[in-house]
ModelCIF file with pLDDT and N, C-alpha, C, O atoms, coordinates in Angstrom:
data_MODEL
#
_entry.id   MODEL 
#
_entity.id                         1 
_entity.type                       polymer 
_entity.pdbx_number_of_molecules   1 
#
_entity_poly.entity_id                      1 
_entity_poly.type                           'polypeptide(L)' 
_entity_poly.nstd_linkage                   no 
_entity_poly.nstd_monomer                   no 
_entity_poly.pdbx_seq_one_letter_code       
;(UNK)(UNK)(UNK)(UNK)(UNK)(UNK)(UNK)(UNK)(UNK)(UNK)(UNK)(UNK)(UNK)(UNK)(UNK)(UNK)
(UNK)(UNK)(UNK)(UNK)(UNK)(UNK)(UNK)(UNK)(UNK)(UNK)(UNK)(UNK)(UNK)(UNK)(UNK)(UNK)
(UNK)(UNK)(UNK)(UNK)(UNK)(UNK)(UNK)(UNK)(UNK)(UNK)(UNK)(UNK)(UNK)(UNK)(UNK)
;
_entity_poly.pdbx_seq_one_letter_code_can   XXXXXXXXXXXXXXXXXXXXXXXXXXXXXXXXXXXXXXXXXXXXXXX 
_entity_poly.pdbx_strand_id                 A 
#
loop_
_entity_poly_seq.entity_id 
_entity_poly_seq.num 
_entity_poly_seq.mon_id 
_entity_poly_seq.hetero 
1 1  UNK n 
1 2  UNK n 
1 3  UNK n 
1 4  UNK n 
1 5  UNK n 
1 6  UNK n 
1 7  UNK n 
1 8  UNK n 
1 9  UNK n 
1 10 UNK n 
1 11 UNK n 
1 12 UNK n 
1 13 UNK n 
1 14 UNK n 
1 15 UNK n 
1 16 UNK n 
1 17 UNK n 
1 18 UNK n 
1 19 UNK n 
1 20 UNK n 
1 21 UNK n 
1 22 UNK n 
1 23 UNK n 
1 24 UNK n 
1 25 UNK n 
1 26 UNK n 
1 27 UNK n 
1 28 UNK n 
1 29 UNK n 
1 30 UNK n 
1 31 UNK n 
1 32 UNK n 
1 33 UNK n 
1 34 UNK n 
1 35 UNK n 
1 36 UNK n 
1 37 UNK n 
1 38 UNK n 
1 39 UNK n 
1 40 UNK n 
1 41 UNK n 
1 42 UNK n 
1 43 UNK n 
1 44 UNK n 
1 45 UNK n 
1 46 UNK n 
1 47 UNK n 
#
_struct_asym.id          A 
_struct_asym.entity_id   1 
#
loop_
_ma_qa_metric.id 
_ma_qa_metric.mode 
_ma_qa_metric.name 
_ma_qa_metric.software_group_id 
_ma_qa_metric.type 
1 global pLDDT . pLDDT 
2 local  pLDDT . pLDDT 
#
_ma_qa_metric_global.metric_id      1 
_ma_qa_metric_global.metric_value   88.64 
_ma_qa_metric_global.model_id       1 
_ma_qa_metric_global.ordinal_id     1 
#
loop_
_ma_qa_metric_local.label_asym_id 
_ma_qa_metric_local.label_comp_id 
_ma_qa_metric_local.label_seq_id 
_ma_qa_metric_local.metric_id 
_ma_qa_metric_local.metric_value 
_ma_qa_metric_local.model_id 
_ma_qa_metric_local.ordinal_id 
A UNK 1  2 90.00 1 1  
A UNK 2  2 91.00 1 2  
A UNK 3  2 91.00 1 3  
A UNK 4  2 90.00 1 4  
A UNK 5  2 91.00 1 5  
A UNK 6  2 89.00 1 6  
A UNK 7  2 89.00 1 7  
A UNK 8  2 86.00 1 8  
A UNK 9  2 87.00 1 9  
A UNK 10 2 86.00 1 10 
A UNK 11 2 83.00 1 11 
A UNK 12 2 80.00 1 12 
A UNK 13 2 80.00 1 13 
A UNK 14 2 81.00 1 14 
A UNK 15 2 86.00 1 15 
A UNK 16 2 89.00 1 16 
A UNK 17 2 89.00 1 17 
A UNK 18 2 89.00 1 18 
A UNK 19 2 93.00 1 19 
A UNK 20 2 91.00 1 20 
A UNK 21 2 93.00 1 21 
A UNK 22 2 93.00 1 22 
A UNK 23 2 94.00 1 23 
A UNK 24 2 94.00 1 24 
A UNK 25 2 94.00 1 25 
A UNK 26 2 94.00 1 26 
A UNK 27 2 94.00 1 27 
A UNK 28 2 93.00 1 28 
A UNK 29 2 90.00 1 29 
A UNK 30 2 94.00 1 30 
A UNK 31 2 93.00 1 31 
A UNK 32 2 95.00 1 32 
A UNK 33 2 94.00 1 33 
A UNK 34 2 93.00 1 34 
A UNK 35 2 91.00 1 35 
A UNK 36 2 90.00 1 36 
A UNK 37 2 90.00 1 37 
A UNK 38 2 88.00 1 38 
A UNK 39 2 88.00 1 39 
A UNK 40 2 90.00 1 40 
A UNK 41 2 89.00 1 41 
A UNK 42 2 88.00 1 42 
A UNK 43 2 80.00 1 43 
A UNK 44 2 84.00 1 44 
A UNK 45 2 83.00 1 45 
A UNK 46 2 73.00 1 46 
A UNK 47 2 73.00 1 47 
#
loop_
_atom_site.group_PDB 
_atom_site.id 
_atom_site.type_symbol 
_atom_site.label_atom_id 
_atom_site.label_alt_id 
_atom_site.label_comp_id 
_atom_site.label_asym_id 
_atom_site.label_entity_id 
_atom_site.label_seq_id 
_atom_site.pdbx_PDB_ins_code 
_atom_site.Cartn_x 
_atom_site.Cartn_y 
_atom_site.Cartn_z 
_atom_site.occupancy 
_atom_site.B_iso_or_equiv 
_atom_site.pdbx_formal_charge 
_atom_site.auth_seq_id 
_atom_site.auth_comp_id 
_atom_site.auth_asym_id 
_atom_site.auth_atom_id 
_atom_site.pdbx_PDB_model_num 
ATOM 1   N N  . UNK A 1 1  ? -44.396 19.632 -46.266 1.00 90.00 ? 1  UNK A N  1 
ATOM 2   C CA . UNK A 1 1  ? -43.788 19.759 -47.561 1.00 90.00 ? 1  UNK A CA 1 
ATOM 3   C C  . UNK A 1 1  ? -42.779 20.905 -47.513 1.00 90.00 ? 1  UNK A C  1 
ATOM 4   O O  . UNK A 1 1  ? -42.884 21.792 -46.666 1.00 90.00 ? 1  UNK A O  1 
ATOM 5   N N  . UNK A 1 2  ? -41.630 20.883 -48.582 1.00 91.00 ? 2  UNK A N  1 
ATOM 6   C CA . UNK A 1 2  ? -40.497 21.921 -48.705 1.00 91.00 ? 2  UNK A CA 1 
ATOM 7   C C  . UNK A 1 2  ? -40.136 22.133 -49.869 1.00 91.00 ? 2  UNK A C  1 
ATOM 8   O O  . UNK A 1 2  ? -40.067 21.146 -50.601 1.00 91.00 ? 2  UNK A O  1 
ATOM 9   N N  . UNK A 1 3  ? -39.827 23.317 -50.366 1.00 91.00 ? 3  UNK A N  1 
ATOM 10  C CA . UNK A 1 3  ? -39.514 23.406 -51.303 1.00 91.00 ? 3  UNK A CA 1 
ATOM 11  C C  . UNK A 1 3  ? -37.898 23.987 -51.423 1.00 91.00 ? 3  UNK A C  1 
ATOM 12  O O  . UNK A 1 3  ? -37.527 25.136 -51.182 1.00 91.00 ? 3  UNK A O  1 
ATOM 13  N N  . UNK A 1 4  ? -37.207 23.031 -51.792 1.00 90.00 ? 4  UNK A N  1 
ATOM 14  C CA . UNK A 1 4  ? -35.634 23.757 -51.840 1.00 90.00 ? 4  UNK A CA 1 
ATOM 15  C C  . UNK A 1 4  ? -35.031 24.237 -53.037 1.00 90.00 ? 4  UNK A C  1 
ATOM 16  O O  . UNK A 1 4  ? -34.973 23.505 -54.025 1.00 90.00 ? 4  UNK A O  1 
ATOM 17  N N  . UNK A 1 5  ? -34.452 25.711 -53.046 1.00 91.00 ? 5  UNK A N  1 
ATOM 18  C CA . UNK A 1 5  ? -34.667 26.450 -54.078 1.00 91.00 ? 5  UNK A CA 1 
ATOM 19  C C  . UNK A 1 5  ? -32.781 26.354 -54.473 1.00 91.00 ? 5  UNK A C  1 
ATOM 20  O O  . UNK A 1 5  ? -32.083 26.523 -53.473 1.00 91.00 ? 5  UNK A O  1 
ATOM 21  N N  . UNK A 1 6  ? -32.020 26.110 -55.778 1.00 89.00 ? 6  UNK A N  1 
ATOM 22  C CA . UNK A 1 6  ? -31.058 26.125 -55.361 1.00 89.00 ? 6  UNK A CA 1 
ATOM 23  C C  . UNK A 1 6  ? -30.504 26.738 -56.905 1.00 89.00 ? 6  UNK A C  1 
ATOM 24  O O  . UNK A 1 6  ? -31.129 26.586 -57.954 1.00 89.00 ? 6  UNK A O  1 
ATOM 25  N N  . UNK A 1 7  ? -29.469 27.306 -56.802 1.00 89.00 ? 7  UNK A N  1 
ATOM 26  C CA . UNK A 1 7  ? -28.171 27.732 -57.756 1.00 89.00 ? 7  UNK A CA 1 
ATOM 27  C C  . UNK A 1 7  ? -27.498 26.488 -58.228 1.00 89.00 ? 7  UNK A C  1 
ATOM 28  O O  . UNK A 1 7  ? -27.683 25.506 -57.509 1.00 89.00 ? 7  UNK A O  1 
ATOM 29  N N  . UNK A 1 8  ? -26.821 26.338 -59.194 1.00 86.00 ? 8  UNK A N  1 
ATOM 30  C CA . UNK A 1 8  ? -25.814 25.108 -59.695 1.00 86.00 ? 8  UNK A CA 1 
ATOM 31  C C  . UNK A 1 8  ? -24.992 26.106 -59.975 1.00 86.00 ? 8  UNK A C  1 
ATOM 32  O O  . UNK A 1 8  ? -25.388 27.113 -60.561 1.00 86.00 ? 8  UNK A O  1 
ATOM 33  N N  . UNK A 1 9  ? -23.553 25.907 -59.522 1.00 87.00 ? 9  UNK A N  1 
ATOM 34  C CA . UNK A 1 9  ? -22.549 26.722 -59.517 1.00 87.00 ? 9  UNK A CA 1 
ATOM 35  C C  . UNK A 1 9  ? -21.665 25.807 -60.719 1.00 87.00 ? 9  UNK A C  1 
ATOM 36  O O  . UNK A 1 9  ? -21.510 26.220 -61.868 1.00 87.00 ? 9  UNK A O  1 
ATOM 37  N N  . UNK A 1 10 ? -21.090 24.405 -60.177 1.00 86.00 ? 10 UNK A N  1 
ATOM 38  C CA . UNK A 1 10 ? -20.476 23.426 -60.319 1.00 86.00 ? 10 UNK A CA 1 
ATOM 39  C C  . UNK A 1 10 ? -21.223 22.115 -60.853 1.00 86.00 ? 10 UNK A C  1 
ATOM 40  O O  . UNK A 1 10 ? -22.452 22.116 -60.787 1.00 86.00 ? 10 UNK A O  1 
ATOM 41  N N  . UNK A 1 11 ? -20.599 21.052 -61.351 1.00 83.00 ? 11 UNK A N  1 
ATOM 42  C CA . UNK A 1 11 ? -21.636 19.437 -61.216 1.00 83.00 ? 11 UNK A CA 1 
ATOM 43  C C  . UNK A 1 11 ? -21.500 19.016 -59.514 1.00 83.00 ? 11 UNK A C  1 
ATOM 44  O O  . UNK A 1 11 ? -22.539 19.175 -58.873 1.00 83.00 ? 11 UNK A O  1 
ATOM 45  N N  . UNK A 1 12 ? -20.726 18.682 -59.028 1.00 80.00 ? 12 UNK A N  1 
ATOM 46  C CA . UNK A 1 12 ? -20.788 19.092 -57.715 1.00 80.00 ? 12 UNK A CA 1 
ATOM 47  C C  . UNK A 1 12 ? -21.967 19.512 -56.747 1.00 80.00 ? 12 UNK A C  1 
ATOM 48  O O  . UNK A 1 12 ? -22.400 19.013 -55.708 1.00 80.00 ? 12 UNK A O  1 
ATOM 49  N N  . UNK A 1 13 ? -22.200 20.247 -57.238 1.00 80.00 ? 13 UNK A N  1 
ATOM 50  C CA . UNK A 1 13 ? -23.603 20.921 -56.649 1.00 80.00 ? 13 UNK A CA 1 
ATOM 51  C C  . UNK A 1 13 ? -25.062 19.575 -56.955 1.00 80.00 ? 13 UNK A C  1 
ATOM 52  O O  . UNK A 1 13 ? -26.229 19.714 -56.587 1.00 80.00 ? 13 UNK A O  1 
ATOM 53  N N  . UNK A 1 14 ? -24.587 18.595 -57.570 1.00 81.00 ? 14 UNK A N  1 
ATOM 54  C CA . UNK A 1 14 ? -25.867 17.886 -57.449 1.00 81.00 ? 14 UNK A CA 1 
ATOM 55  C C  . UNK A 1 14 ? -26.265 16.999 -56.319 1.00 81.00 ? 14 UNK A C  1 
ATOM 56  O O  . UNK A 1 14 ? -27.403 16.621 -56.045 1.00 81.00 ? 14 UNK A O  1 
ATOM 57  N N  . UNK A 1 15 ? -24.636 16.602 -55.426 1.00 86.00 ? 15 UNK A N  1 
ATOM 58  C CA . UNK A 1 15 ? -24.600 16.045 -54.454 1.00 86.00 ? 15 UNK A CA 1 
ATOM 59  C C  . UNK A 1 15 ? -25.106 16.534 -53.114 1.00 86.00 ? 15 UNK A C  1 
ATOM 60  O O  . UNK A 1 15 ? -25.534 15.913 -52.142 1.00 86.00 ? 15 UNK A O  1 
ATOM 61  N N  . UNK A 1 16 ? -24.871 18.295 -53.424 1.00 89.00 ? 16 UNK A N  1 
ATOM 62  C CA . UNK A 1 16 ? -24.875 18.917 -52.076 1.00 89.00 ? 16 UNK A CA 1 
ATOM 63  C C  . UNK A 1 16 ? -26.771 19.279 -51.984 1.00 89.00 ? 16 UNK A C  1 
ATOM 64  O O  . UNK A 1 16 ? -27.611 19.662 -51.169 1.00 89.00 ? 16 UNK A O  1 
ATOM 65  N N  . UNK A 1 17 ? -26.673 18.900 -53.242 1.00 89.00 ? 17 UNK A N  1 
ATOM 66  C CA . UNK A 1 17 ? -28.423 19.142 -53.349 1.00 89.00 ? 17 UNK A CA 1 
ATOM 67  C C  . UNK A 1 17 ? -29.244 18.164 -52.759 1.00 89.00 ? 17 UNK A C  1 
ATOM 68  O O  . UNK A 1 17 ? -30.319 18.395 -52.205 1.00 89.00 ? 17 UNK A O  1 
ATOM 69  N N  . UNK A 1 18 ? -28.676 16.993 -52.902 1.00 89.00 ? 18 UNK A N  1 
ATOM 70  C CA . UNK A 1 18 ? -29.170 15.857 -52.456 1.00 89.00 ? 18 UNK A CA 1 
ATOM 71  C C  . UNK A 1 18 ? -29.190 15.991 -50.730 1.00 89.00 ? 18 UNK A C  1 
ATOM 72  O O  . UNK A 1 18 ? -30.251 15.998 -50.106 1.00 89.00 ? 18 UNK A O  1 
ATOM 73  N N  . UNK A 1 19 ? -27.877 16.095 -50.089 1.00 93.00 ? 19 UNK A N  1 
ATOM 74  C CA . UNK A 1 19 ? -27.699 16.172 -48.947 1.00 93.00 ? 19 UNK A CA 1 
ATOM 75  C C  . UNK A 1 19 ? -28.056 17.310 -48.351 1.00 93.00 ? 19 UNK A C  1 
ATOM 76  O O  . UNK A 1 19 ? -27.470 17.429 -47.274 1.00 93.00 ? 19 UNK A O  1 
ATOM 77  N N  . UNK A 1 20 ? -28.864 18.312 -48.631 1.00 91.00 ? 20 UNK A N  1 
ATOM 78  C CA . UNK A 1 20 ? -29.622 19.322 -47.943 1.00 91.00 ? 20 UNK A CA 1 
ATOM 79  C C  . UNK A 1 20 ? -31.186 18.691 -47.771 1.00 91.00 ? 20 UNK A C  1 
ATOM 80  O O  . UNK A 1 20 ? -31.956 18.770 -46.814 1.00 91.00 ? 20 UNK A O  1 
ATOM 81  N N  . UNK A 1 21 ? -31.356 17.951 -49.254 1.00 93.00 ? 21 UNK A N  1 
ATOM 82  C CA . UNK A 1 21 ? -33.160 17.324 -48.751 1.00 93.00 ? 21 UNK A CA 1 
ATOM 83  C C  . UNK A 1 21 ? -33.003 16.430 -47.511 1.00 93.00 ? 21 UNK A C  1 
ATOM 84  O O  . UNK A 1 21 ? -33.910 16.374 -46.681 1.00 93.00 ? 21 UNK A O  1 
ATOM 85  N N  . UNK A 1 22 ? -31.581 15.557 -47.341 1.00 93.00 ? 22 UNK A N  1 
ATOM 86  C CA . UNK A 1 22 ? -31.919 14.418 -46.810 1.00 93.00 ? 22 UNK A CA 1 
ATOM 87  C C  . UNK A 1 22 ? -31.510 14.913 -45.095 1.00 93.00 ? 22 UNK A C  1 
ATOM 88  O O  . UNK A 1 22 ? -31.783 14.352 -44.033 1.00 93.00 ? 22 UNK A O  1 
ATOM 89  N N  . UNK A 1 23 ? -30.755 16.186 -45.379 1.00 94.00 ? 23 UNK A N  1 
ATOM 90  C CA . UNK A 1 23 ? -30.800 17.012 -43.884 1.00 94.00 ? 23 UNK A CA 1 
ATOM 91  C C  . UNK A 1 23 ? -31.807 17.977 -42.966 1.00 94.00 ? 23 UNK A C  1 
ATOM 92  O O  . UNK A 1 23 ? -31.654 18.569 -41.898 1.00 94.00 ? 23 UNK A O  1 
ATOM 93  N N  . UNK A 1 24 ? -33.044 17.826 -44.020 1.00 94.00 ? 24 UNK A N  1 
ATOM 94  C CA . UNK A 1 24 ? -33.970 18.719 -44.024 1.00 94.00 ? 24 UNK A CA 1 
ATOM 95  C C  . UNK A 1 24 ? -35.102 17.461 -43.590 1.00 94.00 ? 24 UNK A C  1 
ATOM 96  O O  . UNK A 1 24 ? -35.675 17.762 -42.543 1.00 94.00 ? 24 UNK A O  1 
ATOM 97  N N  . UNK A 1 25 ? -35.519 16.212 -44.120 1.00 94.00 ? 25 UNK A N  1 
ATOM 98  C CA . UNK A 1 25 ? -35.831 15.023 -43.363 1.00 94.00 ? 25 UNK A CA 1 
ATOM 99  C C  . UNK A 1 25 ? -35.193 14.779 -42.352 1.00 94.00 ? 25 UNK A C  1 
ATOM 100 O O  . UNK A 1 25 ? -35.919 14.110 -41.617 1.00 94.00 ? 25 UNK A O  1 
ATOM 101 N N  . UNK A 1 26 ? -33.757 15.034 -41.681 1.00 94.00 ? 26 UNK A N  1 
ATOM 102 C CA . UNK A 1 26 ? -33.623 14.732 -40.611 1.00 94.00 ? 26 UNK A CA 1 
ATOM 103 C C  . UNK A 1 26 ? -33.562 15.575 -39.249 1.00 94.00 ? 26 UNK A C  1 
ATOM 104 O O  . UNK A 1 26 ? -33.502 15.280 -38.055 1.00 94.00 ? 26 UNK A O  1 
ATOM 105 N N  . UNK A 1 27 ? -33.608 16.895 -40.073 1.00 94.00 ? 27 UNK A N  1 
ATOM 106 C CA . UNK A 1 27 ? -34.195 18.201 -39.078 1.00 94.00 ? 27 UNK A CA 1 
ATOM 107 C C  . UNK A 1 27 ? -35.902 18.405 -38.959 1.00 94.00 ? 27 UNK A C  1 
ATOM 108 O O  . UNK A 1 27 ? -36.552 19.004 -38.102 1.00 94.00 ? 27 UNK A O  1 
ATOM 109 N N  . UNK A 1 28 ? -36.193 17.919 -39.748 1.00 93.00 ? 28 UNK A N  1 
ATOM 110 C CA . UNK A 1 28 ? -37.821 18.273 -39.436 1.00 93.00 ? 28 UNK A CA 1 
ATOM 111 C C  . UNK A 1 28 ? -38.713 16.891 -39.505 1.00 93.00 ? 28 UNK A C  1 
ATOM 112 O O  . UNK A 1 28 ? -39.616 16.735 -40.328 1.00 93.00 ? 28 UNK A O  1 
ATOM 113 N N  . UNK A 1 29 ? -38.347 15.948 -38.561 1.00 90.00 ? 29 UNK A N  1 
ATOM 114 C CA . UNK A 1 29 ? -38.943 14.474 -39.076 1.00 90.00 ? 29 UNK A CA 1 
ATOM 115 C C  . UNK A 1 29 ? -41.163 14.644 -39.406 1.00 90.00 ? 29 UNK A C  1 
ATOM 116 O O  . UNK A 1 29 ? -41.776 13.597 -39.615 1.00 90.00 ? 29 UNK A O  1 
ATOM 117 N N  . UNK A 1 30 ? -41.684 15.551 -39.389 1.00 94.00 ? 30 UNK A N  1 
ATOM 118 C CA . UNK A 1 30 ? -42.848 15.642 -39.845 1.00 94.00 ? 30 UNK A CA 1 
ATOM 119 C C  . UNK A 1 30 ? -42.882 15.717 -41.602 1.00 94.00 ? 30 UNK A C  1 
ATOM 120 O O  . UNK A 1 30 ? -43.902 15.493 -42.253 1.00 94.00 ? 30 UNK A O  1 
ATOM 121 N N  . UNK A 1 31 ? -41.777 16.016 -42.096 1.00 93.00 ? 31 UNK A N  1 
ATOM 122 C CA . UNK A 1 31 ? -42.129 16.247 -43.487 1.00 93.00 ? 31 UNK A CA 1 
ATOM 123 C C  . UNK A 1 31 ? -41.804 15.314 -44.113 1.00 93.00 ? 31 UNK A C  1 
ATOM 124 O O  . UNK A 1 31 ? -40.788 14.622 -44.175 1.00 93.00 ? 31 UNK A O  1 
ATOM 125 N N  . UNK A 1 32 ? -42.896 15.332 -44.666 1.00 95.00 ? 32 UNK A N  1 
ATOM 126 C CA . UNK A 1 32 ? -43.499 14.097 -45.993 1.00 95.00 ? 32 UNK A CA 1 
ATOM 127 C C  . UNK A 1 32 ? -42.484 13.869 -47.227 1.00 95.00 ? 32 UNK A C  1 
ATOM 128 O O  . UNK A 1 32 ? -41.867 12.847 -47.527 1.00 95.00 ? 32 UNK A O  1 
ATOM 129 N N  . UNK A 1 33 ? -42.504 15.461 -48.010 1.00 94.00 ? 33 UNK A N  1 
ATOM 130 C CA . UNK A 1 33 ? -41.759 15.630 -49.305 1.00 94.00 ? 33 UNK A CA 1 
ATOM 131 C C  . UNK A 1 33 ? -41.084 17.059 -49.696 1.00 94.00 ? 33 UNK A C  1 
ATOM 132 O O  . UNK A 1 33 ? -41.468 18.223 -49.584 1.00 94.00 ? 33 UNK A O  1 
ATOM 133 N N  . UNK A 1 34 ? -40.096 16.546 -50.124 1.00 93.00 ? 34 UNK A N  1 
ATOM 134 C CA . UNK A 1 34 ? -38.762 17.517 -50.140 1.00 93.00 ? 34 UNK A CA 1 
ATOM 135 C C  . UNK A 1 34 ? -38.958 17.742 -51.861 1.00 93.00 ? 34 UNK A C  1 
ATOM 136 O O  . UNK A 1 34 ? -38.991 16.784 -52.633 1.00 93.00 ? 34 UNK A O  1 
ATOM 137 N N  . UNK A 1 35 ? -39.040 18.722 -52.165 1.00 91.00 ? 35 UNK A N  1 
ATOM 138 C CA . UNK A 1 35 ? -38.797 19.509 -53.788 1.00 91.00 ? 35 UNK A CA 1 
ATOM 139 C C  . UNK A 1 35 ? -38.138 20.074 -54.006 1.00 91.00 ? 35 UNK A C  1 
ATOM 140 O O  . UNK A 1 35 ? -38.268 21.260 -53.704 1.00 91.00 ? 35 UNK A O  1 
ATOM 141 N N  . UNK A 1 36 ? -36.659 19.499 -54.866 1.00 90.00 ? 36 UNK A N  1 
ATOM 142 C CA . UNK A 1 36 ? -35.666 20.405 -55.129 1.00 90.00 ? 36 UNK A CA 1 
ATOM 143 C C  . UNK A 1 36 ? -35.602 20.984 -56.726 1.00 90.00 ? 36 UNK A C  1 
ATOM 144 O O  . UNK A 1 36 ? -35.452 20.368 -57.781 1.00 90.00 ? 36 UNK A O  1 
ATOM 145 N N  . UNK A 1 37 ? -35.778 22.412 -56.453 1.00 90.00 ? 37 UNK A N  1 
ATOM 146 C CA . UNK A 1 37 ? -36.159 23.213 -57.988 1.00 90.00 ? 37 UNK A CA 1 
ATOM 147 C C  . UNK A 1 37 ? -34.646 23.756 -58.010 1.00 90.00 ? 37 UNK A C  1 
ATOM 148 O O  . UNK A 1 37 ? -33.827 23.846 -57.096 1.00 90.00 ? 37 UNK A O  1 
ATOM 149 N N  . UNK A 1 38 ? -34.532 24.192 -59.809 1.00 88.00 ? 38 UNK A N  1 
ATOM 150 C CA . UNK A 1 38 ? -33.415 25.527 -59.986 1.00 88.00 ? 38 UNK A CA 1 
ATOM 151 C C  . UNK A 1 38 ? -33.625 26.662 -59.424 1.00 88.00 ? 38 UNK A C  1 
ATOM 152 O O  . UNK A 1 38 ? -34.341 26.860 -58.443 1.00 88.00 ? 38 UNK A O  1 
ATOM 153 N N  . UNK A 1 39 ? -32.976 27.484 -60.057 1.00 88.00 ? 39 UNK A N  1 
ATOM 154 C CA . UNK A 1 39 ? -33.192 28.741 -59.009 1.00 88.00 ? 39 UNK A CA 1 
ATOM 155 C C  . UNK A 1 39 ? -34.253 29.833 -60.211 1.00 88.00 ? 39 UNK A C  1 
ATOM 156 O O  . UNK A 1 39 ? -34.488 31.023 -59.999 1.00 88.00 ? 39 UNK A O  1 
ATOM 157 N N  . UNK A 1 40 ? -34.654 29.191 -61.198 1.00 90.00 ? 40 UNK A N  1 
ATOM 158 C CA . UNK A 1 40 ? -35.497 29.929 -62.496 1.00 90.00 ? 40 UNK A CA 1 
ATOM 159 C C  . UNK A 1 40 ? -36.294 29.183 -62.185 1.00 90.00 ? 40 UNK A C  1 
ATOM 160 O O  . UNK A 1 40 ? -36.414 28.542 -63.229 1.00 90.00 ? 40 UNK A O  1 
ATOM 161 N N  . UNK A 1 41 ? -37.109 28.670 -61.352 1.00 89.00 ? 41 UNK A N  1 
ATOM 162 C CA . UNK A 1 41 ? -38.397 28.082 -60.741 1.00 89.00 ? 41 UNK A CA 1 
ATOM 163 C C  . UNK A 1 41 ? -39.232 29.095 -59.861 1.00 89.00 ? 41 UNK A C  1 
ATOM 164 O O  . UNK A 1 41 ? -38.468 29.759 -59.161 1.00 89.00 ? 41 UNK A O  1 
ATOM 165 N N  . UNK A 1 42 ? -40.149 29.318 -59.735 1.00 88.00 ? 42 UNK A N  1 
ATOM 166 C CA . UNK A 1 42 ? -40.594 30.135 -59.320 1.00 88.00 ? 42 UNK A CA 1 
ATOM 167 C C  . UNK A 1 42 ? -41.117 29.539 -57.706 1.00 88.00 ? 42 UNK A C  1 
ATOM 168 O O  . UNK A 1 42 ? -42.283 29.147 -57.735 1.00 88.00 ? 42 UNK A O  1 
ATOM 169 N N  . UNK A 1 43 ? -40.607 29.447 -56.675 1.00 80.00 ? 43 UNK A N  1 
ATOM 170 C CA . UNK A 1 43 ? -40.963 28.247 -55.773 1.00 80.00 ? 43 UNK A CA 1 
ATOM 171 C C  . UNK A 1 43 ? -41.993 29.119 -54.711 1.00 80.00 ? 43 UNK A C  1 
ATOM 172 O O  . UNK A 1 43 ? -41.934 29.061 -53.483 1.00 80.00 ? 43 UNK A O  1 
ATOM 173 N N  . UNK A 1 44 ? -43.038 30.016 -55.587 1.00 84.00 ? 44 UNK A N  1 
ATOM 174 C CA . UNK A 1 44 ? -44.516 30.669 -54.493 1.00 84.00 ? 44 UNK A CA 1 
ATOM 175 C C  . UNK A 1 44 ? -45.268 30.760 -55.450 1.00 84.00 ? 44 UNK A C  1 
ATOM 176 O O  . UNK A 1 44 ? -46.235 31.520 -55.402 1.00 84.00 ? 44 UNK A O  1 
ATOM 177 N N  . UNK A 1 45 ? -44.953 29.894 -56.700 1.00 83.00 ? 45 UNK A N  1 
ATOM 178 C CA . UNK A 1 45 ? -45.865 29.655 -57.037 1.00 83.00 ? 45 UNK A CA 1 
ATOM 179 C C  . UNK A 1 45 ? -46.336 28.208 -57.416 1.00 83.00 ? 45 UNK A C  1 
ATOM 180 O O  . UNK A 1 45 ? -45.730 27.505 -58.225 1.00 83.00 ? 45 UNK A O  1 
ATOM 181 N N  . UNK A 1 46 ? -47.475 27.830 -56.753 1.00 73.00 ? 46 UNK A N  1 
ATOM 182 C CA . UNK A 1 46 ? -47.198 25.780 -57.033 1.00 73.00 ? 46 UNK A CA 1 
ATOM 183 C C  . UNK A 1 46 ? -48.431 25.342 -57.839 1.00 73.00 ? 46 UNK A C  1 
ATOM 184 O O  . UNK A 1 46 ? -48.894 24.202 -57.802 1.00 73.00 ? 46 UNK A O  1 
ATOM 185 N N  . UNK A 1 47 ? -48.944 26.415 -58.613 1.00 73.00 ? 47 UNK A N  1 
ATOM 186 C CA . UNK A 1 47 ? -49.347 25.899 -59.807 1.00 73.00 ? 47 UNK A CA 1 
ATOM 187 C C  . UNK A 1 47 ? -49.054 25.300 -60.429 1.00 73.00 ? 47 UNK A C  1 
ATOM 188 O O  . UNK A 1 47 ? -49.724 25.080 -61.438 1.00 73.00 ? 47 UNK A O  1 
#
């Protein structure tokens, strides 16, 4: 599992969000599921 933590600068930024999970499945082929939060997410905590 991953949790990807990200800024929105632009709308723009929703694409590049996309293409970091789907580069992150193709750098680490063991992981299951990719979680992409804002950056006001608290991503250590997974309560």
């Amino acid at each position: 599992m991953a949790v990807l933590q990200f800024r929105k600068l632009s709308p723009s930024d929703e694409g590049r969000q996309r293409q970091a999970a789907l580069l992150a499945f193709s750098a680490f082929s063991e992981l299951k599921h990719v979680f992409l939060v804002d950056e006001d997410v608290d991503c250590f905590d997974l309560k």
